[in-house]
C-alpha positions as CSV (number, residue, x, y, z in Angstrom):
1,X,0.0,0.0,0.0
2,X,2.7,2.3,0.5
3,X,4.4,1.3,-2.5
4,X,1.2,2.2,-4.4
5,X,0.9,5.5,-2.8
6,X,4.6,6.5,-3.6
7,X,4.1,6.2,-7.2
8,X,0.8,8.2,-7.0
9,X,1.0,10.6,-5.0
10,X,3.1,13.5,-5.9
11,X,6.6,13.6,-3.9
12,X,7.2,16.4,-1.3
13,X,10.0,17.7,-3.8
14,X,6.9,17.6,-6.5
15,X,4.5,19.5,-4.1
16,X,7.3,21.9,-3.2
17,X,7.6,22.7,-7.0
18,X,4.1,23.0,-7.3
19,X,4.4,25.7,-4.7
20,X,6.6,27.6,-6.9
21,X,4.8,27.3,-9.6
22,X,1.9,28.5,-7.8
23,X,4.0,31.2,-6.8
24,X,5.3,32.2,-10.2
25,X,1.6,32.7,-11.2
26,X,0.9,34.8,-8.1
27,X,3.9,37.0,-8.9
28,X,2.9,37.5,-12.7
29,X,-0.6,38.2,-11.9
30,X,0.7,41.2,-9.1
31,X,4.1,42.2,-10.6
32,X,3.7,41.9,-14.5
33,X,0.5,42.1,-15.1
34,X,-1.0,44.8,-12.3
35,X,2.7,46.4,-12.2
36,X,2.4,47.2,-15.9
37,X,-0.9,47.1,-17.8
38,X,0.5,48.3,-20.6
39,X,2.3,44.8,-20.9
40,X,-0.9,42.5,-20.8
41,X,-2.6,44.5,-23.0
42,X,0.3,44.3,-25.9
43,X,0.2,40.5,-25.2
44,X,-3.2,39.2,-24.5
45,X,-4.9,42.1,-26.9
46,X,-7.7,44.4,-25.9
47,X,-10.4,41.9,-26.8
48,X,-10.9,38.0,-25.3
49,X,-11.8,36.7,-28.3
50,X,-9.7,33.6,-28.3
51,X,-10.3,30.4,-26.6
52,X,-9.6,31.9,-23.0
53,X,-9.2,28.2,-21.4
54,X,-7.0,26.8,-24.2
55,X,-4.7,30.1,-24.0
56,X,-4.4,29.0,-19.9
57,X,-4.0,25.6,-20.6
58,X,-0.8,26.0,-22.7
59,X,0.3,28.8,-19.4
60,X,0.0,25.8,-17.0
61,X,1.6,23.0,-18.7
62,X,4.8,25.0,-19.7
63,X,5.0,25.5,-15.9
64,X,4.6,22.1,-15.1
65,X,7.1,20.9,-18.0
66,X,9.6,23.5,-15.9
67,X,8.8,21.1,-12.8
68,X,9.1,18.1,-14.3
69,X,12.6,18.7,-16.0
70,X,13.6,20.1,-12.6
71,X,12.9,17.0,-11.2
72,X,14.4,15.1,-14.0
73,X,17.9,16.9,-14.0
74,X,18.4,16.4,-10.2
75,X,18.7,12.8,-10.5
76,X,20.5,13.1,-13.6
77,X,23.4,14.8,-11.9
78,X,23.1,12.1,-8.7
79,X,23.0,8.9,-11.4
80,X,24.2,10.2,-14.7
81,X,20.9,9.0,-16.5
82,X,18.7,11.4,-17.7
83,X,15.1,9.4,-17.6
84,X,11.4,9.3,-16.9
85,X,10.9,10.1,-12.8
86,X,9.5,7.2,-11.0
87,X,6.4,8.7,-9.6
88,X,3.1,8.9,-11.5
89,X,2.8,12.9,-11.0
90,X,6.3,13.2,-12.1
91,X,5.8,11.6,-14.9
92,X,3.3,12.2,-16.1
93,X,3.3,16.2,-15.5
94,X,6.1,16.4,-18.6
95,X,4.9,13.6,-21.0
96,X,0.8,14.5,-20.5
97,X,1.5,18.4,-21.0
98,X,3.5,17.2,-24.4
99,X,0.3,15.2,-25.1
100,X,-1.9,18.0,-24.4
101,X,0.1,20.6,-26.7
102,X,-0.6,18.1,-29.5
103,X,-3.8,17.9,-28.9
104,X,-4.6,22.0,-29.0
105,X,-2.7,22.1,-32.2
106,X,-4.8,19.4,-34.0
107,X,-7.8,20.7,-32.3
108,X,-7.7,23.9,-33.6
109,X,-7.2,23.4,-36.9
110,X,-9.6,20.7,-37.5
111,X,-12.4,23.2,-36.1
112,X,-11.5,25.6,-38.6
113,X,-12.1,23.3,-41.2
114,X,-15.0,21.3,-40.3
115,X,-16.5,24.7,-39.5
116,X,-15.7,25.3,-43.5
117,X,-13.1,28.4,-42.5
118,X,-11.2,26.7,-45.4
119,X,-7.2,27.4,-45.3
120,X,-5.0,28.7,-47.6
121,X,-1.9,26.1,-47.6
122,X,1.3,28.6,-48.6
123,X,-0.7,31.4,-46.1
124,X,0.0,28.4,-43.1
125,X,3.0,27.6,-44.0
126,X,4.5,31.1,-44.6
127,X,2.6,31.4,-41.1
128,X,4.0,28.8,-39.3
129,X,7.5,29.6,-40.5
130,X,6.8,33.1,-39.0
131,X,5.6,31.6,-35.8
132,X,8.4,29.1,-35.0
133,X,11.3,29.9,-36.5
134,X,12.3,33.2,-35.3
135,X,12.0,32.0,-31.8
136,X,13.6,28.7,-32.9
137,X,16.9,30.1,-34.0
138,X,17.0,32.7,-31.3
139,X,16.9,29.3,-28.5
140,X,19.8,27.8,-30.8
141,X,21.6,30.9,-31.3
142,X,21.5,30.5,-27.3
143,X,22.2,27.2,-27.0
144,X,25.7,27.6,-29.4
145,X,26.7,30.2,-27.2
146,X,26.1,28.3,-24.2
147,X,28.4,25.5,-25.7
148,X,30.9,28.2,-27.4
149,X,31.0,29.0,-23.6
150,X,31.8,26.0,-21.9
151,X,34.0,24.5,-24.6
152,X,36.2,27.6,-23.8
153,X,35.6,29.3,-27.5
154,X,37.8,27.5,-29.0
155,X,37.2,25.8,-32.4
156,X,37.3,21.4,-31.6
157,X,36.1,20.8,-34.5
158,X,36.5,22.3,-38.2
159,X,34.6,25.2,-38.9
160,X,33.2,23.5,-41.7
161,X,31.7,21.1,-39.0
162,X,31.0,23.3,-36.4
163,X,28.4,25.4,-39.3
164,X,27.0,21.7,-40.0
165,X,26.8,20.4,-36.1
166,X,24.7,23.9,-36.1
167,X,22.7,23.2,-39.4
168,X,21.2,20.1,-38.1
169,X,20.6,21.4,-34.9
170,X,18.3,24.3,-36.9
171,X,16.3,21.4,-38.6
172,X,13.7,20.8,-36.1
173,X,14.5,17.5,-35.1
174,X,14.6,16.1,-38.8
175,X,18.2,15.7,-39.1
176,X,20.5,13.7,-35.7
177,X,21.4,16.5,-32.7
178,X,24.9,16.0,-33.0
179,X,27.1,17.2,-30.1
180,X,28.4,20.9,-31.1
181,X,32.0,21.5,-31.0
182,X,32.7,18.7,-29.3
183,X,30.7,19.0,-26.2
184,X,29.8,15.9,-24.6
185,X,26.2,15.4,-24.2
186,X,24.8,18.9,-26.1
187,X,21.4,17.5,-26.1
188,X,20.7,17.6,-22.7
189,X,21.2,21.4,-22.4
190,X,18.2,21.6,-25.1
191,X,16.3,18.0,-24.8
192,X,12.5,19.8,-25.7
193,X,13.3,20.4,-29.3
194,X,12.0,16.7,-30.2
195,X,8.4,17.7,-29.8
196,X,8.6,20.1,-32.5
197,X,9.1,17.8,-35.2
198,X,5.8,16.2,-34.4
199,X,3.8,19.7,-34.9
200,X,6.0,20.1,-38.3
201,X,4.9,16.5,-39.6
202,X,1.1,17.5,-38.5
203,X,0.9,21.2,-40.2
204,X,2.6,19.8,-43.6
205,X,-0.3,16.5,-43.4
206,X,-2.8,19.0,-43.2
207,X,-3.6,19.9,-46.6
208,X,-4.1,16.1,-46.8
209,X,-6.5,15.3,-44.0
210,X,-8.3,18.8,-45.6
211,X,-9.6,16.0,-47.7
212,X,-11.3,14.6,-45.2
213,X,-12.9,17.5,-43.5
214,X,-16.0,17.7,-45.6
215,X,-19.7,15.5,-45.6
216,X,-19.3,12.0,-44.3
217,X,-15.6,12.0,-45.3
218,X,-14.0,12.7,-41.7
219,X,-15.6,9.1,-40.8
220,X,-12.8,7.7,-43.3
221,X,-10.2,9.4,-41.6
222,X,-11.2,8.6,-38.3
223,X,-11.5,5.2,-39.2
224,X,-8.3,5.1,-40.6
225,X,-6.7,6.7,-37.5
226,X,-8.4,4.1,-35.3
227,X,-7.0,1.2,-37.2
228,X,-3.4,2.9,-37.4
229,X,-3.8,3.8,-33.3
230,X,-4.7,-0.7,-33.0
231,X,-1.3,-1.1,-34.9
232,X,0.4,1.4,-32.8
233,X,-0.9,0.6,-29.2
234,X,2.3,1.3,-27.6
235,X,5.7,3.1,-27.8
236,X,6.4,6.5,-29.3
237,X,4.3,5.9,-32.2
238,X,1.3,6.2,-30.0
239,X,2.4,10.2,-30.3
240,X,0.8,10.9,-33.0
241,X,-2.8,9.6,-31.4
242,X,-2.9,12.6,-29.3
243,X,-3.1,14.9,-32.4
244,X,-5.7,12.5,-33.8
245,X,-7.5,13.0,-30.1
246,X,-7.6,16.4,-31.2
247,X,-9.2,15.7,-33.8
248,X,-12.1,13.5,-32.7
249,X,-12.8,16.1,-29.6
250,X,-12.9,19.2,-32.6
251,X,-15.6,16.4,-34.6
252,X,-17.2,16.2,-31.1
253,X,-17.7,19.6,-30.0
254,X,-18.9,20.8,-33.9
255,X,-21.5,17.6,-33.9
256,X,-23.2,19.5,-30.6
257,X,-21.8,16.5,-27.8
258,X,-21.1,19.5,-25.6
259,X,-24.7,20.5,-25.3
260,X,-26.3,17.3,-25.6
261,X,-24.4,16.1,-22.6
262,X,-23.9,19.7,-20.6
263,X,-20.2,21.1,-20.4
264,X,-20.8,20.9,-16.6
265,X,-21.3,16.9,-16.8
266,X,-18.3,16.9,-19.0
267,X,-15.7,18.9,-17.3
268,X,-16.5,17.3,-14.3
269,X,-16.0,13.7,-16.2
270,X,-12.9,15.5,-17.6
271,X,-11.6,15.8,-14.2
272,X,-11.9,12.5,-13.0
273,X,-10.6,11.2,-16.2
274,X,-7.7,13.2,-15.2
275,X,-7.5,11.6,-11.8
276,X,-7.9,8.2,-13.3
277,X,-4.8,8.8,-15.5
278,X,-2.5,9.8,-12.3
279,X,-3.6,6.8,-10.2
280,X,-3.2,4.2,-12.7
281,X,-0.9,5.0,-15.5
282,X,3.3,6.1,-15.2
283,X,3.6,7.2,-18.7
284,X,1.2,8.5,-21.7
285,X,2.3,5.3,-24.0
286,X,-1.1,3.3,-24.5
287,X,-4.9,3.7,-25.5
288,X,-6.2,3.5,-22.1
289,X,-4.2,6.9,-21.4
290,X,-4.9,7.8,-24.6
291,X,-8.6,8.0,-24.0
292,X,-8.2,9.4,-20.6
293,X,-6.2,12.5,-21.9
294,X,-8.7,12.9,-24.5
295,X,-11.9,13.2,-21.8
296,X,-9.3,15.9,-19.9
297,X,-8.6,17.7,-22.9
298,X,-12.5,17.5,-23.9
299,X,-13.8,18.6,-20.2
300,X,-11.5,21.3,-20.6
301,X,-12.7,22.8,-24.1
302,X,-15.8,23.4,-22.1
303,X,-14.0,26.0,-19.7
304,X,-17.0,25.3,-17.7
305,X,-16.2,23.7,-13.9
306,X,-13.0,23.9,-12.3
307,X,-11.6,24.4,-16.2
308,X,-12.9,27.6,-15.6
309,X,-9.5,28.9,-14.2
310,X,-7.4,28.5,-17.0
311,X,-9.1,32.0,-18.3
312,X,-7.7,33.3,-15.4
313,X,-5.6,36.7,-16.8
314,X,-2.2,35.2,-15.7
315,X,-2.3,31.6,-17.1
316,X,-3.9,33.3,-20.5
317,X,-0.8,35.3,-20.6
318,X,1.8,32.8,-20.0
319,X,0.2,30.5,-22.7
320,X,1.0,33.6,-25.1
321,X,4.4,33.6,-24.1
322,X,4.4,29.4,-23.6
323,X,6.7,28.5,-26.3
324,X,9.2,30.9,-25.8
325,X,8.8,29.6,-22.1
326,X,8.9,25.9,-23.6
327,X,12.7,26.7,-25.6
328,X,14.5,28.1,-23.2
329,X,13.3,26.7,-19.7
330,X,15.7,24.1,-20.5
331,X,18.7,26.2,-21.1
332,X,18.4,28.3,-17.8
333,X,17.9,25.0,-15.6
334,X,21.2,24.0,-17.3
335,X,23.0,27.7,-16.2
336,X,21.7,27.5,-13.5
337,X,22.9,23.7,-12.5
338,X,26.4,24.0,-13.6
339,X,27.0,27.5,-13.2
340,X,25.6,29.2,-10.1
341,X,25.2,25.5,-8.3
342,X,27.4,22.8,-10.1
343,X,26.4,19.7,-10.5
344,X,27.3,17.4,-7.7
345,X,25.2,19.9,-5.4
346,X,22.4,20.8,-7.5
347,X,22.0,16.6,-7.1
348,X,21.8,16.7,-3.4
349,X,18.9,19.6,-3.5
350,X,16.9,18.9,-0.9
351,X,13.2,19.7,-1.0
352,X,12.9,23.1,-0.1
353,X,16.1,24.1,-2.6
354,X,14.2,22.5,-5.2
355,X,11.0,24.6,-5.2
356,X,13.6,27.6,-4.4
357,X,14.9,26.2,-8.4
358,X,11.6,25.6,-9.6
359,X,11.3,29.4,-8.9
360,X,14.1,30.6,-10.1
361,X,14.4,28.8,-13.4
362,X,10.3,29.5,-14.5
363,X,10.8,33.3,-13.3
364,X,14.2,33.2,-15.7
365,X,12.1,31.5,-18.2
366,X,9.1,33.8,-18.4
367,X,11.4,36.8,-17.7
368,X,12.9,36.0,-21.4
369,X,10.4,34.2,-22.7
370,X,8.0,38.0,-22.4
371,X,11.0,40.0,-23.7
372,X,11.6,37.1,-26.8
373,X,7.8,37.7,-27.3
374,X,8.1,41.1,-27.6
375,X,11.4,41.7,-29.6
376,X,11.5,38.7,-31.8
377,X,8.0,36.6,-31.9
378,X,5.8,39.4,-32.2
379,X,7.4,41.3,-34.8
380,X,7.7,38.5,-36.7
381,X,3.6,37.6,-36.9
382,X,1.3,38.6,-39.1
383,X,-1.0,41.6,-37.6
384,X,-4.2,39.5,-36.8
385,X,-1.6,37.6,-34.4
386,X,-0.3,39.8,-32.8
């Protein structure tokens, strides 16, 4: 029994974080936010026209993928192996916030199109090269520098090499992360750029599944998903169900299931869905979690319920700033491990000094993730975006 409730429960190091992390949103809401207006209105706009709940969604889990790297990179300095934590919270609080962003990016663009807001395919793409590349180079501009840094700036390799090393590091994930300049173990200063190959490979299928969005022809597509999903029930494969789950809860919420059923009675089965996952399942690799993430991510498109905090000013604002948050987060845990810390220290933090981290490394992240929003995302968008 106590075995069971270890791995359920979240750790006191995991509740300590969560402290921070409450904290964090606390600060924004009275320093940023209240401090200076001027900045919330540049960020979240004058009108609330977007999905409120979705916008707080993405503001929560980028905080809780801060957390669960924390976590992560403590025992990676005490054993050497950077892995999954063993509890469920852990865990899952990294891999079911991944999940999640999937599921908002297929989500929103299959509403668009069943709702028959067609899309114009070089206007996305131009878009989405606008949206995450700016902000893509800046975090690897960052991460070179960081290496430059520690690798003493001087040239190990060829500069030939080096500009190649860097090349397929500016690919998204397509191409091998190659150590830069010789650096042992580059990856695990950046490990988050992995998920980003996954949106690519959904945004450049879309003009495909387009096919699919009209009359009785999403029912092929889904059908096809759900065979693909039986042949893919485990394993990182099983990734791209969650932008498929996206797609089945946009189907569900244009065929009316929302009011039919009551977006009360559904958020509320959202949230125990939710607590299903975290009591019975350690990673998001299967069907059962699968479907269990998909009720959460349903009961929250509702933003009725408890959901109804994720339009909560703060949490709207962070998921505006989220990716730049997502990017770097990584980066200033890493600065802040081996330079202000070191490493065989930052491995013996005990609880307390680990929410004290969690703190410092989402304040550093949101501190640059707001001024990379402002100098190098924004300007970059299209004016509607902005």
């Amino acid at each position: 029994m106590d075995a069971f409730f270890s791995a359920v429960l979240p750790a006191p190091s995991t509740l300590a974080g969560l402290g921070s992390v409450l904290l964090l949103v606390l600060a924004l809401s009275a320093v940023l936010l209240r401090g200076a207006p001027a900045l919330g209105r540049i960020v979240l706009g004058e009108s609330p026209a977007r999905a409120g709940e979705l916008d707080g969604l993405r503001g929560i889990l980028s905080l809780l993928v801060v957390l669960h790297h924390c976590i992560i990179v403590r025992a990676y300095y005490a054993t050497g192996r950077y892995e999954a934590p063993p509890g469920h919270f852990d865990n899952l609080s990294g891999e079911a916030a991944v999940a999640l962003f999937f599921m908002i990016t297929a989500y929103l663009y299959w509403r668009r199109l069943l709702g028959g807001g067609g899309l114009s395919w070089p206007a996305l793409l131009v878009g989405r090269l606008r949206r995450l590349v700016p902000m893509y180079v800046a975090a690897i501009a960052l991460l070179v520098t960081i290496v430059l840094a520690e690798t003493g700036f001087t040239l190990r390799v060829s500069p030939l090499e080096l500009a190649a090393e860097i090349g397929q590091w500016l690919c998204f994930d397509f191409l091998p992360l190659p150590d830069i300049n010789a650096r042992p173990e580059t990856y695990y200063i950046e490990v988050v750029v992995w998920t980003l190959r996954y949106e690519w490979e959904f945004v450049l299928c879309l003009p495909l599944l387009a096919l699919f969005a009209v009359g009785r022809r999403p029912w092929l597509l889904y059908a096809a998903g759900a065979a693909l999903l039986a042949l893919a029930a485990s394993g990182p494969s099983l990734l791209y169900g969650y932008f498929f789950a996206g797609l089945l809860v946009a189907h569900g919420r244009a065929a009316g299931l929302v009011e039919r059923i009551g977006p009360s009675v559904l958020a509320w089965v959202g949230v125990a869905a939710l607590a299903g996952l975290m009591i019975g399942f350690h990673h998001i690799y299967g069907l059962p979690q699968l479907a269990l993430l998909a009720l959460v991510f349903l009961g929250i498109t509702t933003g009725a319920g408890p959901w109804r905090m994720l339009r909560w000013r703060p949490l709207r604002f962070l998921g505006l700033i989220s990716y730049g948050t997502y990017l770097l987060h990584h980066m200033m845990l890493h600065l802040v491990a081996q330079t202000l810390i070191g490493p065989a220290r930052f491995a013996l933090l005990d609880e307390a000094e680990l929410q004290g981290i969690v703190l410092a490394v989402g304040a550093m992240a949101i501190l640059f993730a707001t001024l990379s929003h402002l100098l190098i995302e924004r300007p970059c968008l299209p004016a509607p975006h902005r």
